[in-house]
C-alpha angles and dihedrals in degrees: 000000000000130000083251092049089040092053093042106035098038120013114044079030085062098034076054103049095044095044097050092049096046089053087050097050091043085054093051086038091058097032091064096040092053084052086055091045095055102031080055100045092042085059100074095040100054080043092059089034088061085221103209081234095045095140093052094046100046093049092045087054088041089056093053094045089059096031096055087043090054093052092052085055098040100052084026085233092166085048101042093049100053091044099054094041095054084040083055087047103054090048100049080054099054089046096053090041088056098046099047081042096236146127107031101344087061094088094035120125085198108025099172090059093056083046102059088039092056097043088044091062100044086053090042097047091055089052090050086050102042087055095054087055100054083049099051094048091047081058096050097043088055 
């Protein structure tokens, strides 16, 4: 594979992937917060109103506090997001060090070859990771 097929097949494919699933996972992560926000922040006013259907207010509210919770543990939107954007990050960095030549591919005889090595790993090191987690929550499942 060339340094063009390279750039256009596996690098901005990945800077792409990561990025768009770390944006989806930020704007869950918020939705729900914002319900929690809101669900929270509703509690103590129906409470002071003496809404004539407090109790069913306030445990509605109550249920979309914890259920909204439950889903940002349970996709790991907080964490996901985080990771994938640092991971798009990183990759973005290792691309634009290796086009303006500098860092350490300044002193390089073959800098593509440091390049795919570095992005490999990066790659490499988030499926090693993912995997970890599915096992981990198996485990817990079981």
């Amino acid at each position: 594979m060339n340094e063009k097929d390279y750039f256009q097949e596996r690098l901005n494919d990945q800077i792409n992937w990561y990025d768009s699933k770390s944006q989806h996972h930020q704007k869950w992560y918020k939705c729900f917060k914002i319900v929690e926000l809101v669900s929270g922040f509703g509690i103590p006013i129906i409470t002071t109103l003496k809404c004539p259907f407090f109790e069913v207010v306030s445990v509605i509210f109550s249920g979309l506090i914890l259920f909204s919770e439950g889903i940002i543990a349970l996709y790991s939107h907080h964490d996901n997001w985080v990771e994938y954007r640092k991971i798009s990050e990183m990759l973005q960095h290792e691309k634009y060090m290796f086009l303006t030549n500098t860092g350490v591919y300044s002193n390089e005889k073959i800098p593509f070859k440091l390049l795919v090595e570095r992005v490999e790993s990066i790659i490499s090191s988030e499926n090693i990771n993912w995997a970890n987690m599915e096992t981990d929550r198996k485990v817990k499942e079981n």
